[in-house]
C-alpha positions as CSV (number, residue, x, y, z in Angstrom):
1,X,-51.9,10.1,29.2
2,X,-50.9,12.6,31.8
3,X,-47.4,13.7,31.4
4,X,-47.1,14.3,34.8
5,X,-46.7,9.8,35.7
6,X,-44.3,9.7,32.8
7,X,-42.0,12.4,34.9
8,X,-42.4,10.3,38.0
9,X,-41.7,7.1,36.3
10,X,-38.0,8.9,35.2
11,X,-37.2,9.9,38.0
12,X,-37.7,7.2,40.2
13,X,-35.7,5.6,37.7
14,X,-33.1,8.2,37.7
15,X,-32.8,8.1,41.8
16,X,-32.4,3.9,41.4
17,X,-29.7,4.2,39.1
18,X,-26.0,3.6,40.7
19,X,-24.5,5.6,38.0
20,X,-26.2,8.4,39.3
21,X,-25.5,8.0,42.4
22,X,-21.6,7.7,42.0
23,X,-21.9,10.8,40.3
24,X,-23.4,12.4,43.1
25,X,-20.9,10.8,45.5
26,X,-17.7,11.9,43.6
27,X,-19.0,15.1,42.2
28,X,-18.6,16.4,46.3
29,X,-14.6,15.7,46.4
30,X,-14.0,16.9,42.8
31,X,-15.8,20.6,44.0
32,X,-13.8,20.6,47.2
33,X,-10.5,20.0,44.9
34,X,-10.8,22.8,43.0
35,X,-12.5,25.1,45.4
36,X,-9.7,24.5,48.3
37,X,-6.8,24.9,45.5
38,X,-8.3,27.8,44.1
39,X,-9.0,29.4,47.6
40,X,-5.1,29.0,48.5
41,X,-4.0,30.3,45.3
42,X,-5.8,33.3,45.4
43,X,-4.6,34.0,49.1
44,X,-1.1,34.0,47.8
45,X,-1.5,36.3,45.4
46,X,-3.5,38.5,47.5
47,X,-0.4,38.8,50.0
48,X,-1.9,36.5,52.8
49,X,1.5,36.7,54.1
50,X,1.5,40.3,55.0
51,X,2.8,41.3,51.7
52,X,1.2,43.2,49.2
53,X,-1.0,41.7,46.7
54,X,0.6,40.8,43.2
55,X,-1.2,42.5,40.1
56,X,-4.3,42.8,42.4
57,X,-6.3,44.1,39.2
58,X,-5.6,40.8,37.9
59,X,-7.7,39.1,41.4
60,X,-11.1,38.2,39.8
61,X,-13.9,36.3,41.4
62,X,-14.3,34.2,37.9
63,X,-11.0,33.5,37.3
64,X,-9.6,32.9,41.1
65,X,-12.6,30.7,42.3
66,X,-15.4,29.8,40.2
67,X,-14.1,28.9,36.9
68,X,-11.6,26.6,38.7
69,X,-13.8,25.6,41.6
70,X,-17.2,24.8,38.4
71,X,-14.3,23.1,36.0
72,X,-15.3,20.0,38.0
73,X,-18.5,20.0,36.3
74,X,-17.1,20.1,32.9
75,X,-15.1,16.9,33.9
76,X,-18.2,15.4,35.2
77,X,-19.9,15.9,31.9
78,X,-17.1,14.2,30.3
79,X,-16.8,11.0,31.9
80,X,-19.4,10.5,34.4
81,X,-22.8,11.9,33.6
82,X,-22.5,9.7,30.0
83,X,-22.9,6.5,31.6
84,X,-25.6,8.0,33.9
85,X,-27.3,8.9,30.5
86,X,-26.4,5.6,28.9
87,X,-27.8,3.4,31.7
88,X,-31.3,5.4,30.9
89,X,-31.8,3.6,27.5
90,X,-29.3,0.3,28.0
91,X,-31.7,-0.8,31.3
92,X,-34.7,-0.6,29.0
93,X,-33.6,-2.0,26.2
94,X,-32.0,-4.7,28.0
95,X,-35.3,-5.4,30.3
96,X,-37.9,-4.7,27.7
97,X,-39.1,-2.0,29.3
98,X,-38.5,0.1,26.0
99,X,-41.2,-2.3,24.0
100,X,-43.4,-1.4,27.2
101,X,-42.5,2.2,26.9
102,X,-43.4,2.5,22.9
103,X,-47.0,0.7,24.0
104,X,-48.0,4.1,25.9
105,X,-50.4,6.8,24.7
106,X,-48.1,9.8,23.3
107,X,-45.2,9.7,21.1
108,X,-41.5,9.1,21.2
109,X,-40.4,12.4,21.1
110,X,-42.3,13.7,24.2
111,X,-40.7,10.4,26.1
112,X,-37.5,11.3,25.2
113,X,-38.0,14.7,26.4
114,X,-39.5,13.5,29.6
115,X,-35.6,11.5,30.0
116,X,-34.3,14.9,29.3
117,X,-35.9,16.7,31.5
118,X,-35.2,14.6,34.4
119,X,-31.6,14.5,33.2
120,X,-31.7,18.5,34.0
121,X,-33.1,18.0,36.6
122,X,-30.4,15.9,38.4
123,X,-27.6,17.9,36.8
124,X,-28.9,20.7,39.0
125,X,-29.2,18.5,42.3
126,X,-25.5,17.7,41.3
127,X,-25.0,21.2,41.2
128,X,-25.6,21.7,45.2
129,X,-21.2,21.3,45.9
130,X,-20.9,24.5,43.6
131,X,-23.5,25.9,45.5
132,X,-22.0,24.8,49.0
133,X,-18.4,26.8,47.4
134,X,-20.3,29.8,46.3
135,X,-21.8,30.2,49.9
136,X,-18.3,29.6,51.6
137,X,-16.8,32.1,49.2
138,X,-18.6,34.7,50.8
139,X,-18.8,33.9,54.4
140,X,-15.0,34.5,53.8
141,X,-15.4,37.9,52.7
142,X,-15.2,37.1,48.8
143,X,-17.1,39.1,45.9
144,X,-19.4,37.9,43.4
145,X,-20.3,39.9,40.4
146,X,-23.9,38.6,39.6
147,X,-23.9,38.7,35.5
148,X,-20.7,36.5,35.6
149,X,-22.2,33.9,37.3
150,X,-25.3,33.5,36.4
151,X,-23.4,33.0,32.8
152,X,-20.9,30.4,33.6
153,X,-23.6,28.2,35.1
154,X,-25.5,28.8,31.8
155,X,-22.2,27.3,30.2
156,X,-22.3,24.6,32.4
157,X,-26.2,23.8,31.7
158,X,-25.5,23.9,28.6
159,X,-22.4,21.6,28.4
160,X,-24.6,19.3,30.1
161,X,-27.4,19.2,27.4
162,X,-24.7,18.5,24.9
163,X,-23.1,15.4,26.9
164,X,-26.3,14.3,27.1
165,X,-27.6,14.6,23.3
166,X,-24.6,12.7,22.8
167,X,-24.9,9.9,24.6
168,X,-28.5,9.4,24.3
169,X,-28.2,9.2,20.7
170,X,-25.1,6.7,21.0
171,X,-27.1,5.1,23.3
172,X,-29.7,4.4,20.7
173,X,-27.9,3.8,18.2
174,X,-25.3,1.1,20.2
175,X,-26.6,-2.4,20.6
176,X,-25.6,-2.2,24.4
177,X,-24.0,0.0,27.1
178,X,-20.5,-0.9,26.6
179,X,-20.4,0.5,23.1
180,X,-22.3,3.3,23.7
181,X,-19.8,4.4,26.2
182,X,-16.8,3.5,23.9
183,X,-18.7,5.7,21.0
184,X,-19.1,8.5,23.4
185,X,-15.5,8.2,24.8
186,X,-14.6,8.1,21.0
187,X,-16.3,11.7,20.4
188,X,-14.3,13.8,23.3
189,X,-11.4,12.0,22.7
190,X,-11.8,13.3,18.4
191,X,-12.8,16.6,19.7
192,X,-9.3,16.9,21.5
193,X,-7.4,15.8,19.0
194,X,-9.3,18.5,16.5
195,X,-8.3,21.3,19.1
196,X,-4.6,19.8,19.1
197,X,-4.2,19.4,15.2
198,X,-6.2,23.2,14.9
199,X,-3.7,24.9,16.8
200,X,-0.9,23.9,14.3
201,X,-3.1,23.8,11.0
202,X,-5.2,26.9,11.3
203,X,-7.7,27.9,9.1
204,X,-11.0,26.0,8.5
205,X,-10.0,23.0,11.3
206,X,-9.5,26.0,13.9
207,X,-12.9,27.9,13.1
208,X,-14.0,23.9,13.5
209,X,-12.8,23.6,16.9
210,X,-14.3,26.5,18.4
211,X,-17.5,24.3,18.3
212,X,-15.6,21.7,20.6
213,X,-17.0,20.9,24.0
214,X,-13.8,22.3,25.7
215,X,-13.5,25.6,23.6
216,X,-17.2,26.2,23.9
217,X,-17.1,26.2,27.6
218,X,-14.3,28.4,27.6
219,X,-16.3,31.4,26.2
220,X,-18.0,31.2,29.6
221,X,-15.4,30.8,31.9
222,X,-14.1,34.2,30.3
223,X,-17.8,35.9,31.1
224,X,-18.3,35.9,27.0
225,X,-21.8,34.9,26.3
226,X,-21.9,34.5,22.0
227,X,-25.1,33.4,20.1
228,X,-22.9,31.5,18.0
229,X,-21.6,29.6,20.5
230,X,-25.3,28.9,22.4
231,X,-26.8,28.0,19.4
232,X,-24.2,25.5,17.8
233,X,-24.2,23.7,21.6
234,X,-28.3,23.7,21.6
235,X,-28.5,22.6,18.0
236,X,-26.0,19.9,18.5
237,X,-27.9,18.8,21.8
238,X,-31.4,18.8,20.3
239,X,-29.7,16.9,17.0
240,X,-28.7,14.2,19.3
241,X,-31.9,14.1,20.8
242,X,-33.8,13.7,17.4
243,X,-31.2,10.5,16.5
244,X,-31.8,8.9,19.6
245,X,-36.0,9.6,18.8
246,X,-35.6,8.1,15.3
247,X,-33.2,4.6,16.5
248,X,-35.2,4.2,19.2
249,X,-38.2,3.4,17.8
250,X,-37.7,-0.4,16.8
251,X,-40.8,-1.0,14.1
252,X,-39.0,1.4,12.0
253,X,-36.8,0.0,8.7
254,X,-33.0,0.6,8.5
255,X,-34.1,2.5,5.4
256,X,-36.4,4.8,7.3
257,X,-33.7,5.4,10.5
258,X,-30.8,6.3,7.7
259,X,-32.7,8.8,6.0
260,X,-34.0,10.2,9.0
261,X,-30.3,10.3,10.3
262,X,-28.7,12.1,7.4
263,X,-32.2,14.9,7.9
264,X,-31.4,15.2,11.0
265,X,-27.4,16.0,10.3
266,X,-28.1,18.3,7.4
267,X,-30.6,20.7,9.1
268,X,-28.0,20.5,11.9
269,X,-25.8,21.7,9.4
270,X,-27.6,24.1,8.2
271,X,-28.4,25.3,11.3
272,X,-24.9,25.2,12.6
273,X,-23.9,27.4,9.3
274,X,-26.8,30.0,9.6
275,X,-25.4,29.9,13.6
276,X,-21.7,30.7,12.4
277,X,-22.8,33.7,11.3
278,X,-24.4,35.5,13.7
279,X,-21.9,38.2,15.6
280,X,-24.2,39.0,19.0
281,X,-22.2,38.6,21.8
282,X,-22.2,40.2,25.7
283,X,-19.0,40.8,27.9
284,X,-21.1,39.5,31.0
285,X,-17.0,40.1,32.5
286,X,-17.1,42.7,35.6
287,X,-13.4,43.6,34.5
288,X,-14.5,44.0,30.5
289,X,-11.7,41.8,29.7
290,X,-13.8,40.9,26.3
291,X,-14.6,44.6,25.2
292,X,-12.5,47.5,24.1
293,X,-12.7,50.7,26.7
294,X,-16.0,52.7,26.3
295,X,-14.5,55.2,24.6
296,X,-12.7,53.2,22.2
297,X,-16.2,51.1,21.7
298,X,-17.6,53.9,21.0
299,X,-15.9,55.7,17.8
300,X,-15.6,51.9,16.5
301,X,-19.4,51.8,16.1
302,X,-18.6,55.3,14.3
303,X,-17.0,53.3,11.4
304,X,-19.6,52.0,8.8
305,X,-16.9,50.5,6.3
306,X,-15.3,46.9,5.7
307,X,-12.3,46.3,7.5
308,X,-9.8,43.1,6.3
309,X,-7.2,42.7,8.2
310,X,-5.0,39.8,6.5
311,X,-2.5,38.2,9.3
312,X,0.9,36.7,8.2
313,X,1.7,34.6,11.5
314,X,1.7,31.0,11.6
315,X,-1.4,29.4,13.5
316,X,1.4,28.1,16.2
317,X,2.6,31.2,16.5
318,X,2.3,32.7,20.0
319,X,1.9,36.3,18.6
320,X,-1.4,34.6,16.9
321,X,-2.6,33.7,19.7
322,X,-2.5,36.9,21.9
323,X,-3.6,38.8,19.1
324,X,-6.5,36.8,18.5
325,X,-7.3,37.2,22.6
326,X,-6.9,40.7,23.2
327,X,-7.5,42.2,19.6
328,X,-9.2,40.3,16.9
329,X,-12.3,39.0,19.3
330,X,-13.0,42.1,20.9
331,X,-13.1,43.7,17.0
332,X,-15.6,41.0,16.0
333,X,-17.7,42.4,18.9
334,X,-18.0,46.1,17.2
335,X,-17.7,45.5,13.8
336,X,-20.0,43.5,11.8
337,X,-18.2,44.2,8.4
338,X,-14.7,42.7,9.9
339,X,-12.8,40.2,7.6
340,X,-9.8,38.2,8.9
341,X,-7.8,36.6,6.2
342,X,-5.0,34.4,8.2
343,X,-1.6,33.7,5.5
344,X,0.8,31.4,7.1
345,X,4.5,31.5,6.0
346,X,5.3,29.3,3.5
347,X,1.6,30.3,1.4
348,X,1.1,32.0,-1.3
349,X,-2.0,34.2,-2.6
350,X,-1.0,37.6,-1.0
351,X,2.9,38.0,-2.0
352,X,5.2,36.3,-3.9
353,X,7.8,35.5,-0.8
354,X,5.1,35.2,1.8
355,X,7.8,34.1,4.3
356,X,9.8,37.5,3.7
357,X,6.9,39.1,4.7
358,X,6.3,36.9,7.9
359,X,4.9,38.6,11.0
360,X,3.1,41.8,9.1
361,X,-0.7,42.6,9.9
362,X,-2.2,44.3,7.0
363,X,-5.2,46.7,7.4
364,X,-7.4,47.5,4.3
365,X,-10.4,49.8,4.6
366,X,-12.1,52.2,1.9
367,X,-8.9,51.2,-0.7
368,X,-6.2,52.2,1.6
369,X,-3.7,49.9,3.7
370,X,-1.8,50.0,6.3
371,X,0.7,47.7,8.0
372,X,1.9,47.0,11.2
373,X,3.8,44.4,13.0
374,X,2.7,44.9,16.7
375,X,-0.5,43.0,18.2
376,X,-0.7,45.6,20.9
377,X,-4.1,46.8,21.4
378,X,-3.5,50.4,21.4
379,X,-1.0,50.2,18.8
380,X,-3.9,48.6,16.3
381,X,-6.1,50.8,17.5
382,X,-4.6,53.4,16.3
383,X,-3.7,52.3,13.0
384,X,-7.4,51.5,12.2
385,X,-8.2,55.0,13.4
386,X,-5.9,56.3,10.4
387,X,-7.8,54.3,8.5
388,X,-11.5,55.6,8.9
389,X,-10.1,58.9,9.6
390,X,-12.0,59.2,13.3
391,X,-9.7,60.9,16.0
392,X,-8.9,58.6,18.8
393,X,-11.2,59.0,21.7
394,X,-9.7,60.6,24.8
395,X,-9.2,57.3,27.9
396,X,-11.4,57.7,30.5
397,X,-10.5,56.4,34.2
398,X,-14.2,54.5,34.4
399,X,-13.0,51.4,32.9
400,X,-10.1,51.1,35.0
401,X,-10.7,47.6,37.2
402,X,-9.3,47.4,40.9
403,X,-9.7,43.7,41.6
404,X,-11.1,42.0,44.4
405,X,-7.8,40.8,46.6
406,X,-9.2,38.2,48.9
407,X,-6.4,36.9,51.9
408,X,-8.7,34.4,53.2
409,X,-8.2,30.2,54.0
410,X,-10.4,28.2,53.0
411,X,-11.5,27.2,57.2
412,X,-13.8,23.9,56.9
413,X,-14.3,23.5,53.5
414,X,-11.8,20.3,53.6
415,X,-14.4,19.2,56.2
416,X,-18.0,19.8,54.1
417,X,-16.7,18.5,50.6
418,X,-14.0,15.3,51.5
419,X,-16.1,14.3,54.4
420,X,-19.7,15.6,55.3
421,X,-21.1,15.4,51.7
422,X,-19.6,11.8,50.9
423,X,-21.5,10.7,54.4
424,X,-24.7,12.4,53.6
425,X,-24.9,10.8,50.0
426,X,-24.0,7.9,52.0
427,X,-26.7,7.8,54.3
428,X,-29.4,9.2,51.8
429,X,-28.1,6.0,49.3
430,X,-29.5,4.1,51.9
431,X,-32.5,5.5,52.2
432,X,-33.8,4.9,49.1
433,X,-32.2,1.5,48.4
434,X,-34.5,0.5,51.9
C-alpha cells in the first residue's frame, strides 16, 4: 500500500477534528498575550519615555520577545494539543475504525508514524501566530540573532513530540478519552511536583528534574542546545510511541503487551542513562550568557586534570542556585573531567560538623585543595587557576555585549492576534465543515 493515502487519510482526519481546531483558534490570542506584554515591557526598559535605557546590555531579543511571546506554545503542549492527540486514537477506537485500520497492508508501527507525522505537521500550521510576532518584531525595528532562534523553535518541536508520545501512548493504553486525558494531566502535574520537591531535596530528585518538560524547555529559552537534553526528550517521545504501537494492536495477549512495555521502559532507560552522560553542548546565545569569555574558555581547555568541586550549600539555598547558573554549567561545558559533589548542612561524609562548615566550596585538583566561599565567577576562576597552575588569561573587550534597546509599541498587533486571526480560523472552520 502506498503511504502516501495513509498521509491523506490523517490528515483529513486531523483537519475534521474540533480539538484541533480550538487549538488553532486559541493558540492566536495566547501569541498576541505574550507578544503585546513582552513588546511593552521591553519599551520600558529601553526608555520609551525619553529616558535612558536601564541595563541596555541586559535588552536581548530572546529574553525580551520570543521566549515570552513562544511560552504560549509550551502551554499549548500542555493542555491543548493532548486532547488533539487523544481524540486521534479515542475516535477510532470508539468507531471501529482502529479494527479497519489494523486490516491494511503494512504494519502498526508505520501507521503510528503516519499519526505522527501529521501531528508535526499541524504543530507547525499552529506555529504561523509566532510567525505573524517574529515578522511584527522587525517591521518595528527589532533584531533577531538567527542561531537563537532557529534553536528555541527546535525546543519547541521538540516539546511537542514529547506531549505527543505521551498522550498517544496514554491514549492506547486508556479504555477511552476521558482517562487518557486524566493520565496525561496526571504526568505534568507529577513532573511539577518533582521540580517543586527537587529544589528543597537536591541530589538525585534534582538531576531527575532536569528531564522535566518545563526544565527541558528552559535550556532553550536560554539559547543552550545540550545533547543530553535532546536526546532524553527524543527517547522519551519515540518510547511513548513504541507503547502506544504495542496496546494498540488488540490480537495481542496482556502477557505479550506487559513484556513489551517493561522492553520498551528499560532500553528507555538505558538510553536515558547512556544520554546522561554525554557533555556536548552549544551556547547558540548571541550574548554568550552560557559560556565563559574566550579567553577564559580558552586556558580551561588547557587543563587535562579532574576537578571536584564538593559544595556545602543547601539545595534551597539561593547562593546554590546562582552558582549553579553562572558557574557550575558553564564548567561542565569545558571540562569533561568535572565532578560536583553537593553536601547539604546537616550531612555527613565530608566533616564531622558539616553545618560549621556551611557555605564553603571546596576545589580538589592533582591532590591539592582549595576553598572559597564566593560563587562569583571571576573569584572561582581564579581559584581553579591556582590550582592547575595556568596564568589567568588577559580580558578581551570582544565578548563585551551591547544589547539591542528597542523603544517601540506594539502598533496593530492587538488587531492581527485578538481579532483578525480568530475571524480567519473562523471563516476557514467553515469552509471545511461545508
Amino acid at each position: 500500500m502506498s503511504y502516501l493515502p495513509l498521509l491523506a487519510k490523517e490528515w483529513r482526519e486531523l483537519w475534521a477534528s474540533r480539538s484541533f481546531w480550538l487549538l488553532l483558534l486559541m493558540i492566536g490570542p495566547l501569541v498576541g498575550h505574550g507578544f503585546i506584554t513582552a513588546v511593552g515591557l521591553y519599551a520600558e526598559a529601553s526608555g520609551i519615555g525619553r529616558g535612558p535605557a536601564a541595563l541596555p546590555q541586559g535588552l536581548t531579543p530572546l529574553d525580551g520577545m520570543l521566549a515570552p511571546a513562544f511560552g504560549a506554545y509550551d502551554l499549548a503542549a500542555t493542555f491543548l494539543l493532548p486532547f488533539v492527540v487523544i481524540r486521534t486514537i479515542a475516535a477510532e477506537k470508539q468507531s471501529g475504525g482502529l479494527k479497519l485500520l489494523l486490516q491494511l497492508p503494512g504494519n502498526l508501527s508505520s501507521k503510528i508514524f503516519a499519526k505522527v507525522l501529521v501531528l508535526t505537521g499541524g504543530w507547525l500550521v499552529t506555529l504561523a501566530p509566532g510567525v505573524i510576532a517574529i515578522v511584527l518584531w522587525k517591521l518595528y525595528g527589532g533584531h533577531l540573532y538567527a542561531p537563537e532562534t532557529l534553536n528555541l523553535l527546535f525546543g519547541h518541536l521538540l516539546r511537542m513530540l514529547l506531549s505527543a508520545g505521551l498522550a498517544l501512548a496514554a491514549a492506547a493504553i486508556a479504555e477511552n478519552a476521558a482517562s487518557a486525558a486524566i493520565v496525561t494531566l496526571g504526568i505534568t502535574v507529577g513532573t511539577w511536583a518533582l521540580e517543586y520537591v527537587a529544589a528543597y531535596r537536591g541530589g538525585f530528585l534534582q538531576q531527575l528534574a532536569s528531564y522535566t518538560p518545563t526544565a527541558a524547555l528552559r535550556n532553550f529559552e536560554q539559547g543552550l542546545l545540550r545533547t543530553t537534553t535532546m536526546i532524553a526528550m527524543l527517547v522519551i517521545s519515540v518510547a511513548g510511541f513504541a507503547l502506544a504501537t504495542i496496546w494498540l494492536h488488540t490480537g495481542r495477549t496482556w502477557r505479550y503487551r506487559a513484556a513489551g512495555t517493561a522492553l520498551v521502559l528499560l532500553a528507555a532507560s538505558l538510553f536515558l542513562l547512556g544520554a546522561s552522560r554525554a557533555r556536548a553542548s552549544w551556547d547558540l546565545s548571541e550574548n554568550r550568557r552560557n559560556s565563559f569569555s574566550r579567553a577564559d574558555e580558552a586556558a580551561l581547555r588547557q587543563i587535562n586534570q579532574p576537578l571536584r568541586v564538593t559544595v556545602v550549600l543547601a539545595p534551597e539555598d539561593p547562593r546554590l542556585a546562582d552558582y549553579e547558573q553562572n558557574v557550575l554549567r558553564k564548567l561542565r561545558r569545558v571540562l569533561p573531567q568535572l565532578d560536583v559533589d553537593y553536601v547539604a548542612s546537616g550531612r555527613t561524609g565530608l566533616f564531622e560538623k558539616p553545618e560549621d562548615h556551611y557555605g564553603e566550596i571546596w576545589y580538589e585538583m592533582g591532590g591539592q585543595k582549595i576553598m572559597e566561599r564566593s560563587t562569583i565567577e571571576e573569584v572561582v576562576l581564579e581559584q581553579i587557576y591556582k590550582l592547575s597552575g595556568i596564568s589567568a588569561p588577559q580580558k578581551l573587550d570582544d565578548d563585551a555585549f551591547s544589547g539591542y534597546p528597542l523603544a517601540a509599541r506594539a502598533h496593530g498587533a492587538a488587531w492581527i492576534f485578538y481579532a483578525i486571526w480568530p475571524l480567519a480560523i473562523a471563516f476557514a472552520w467553515w469552509l471545511v465543515r461545508r
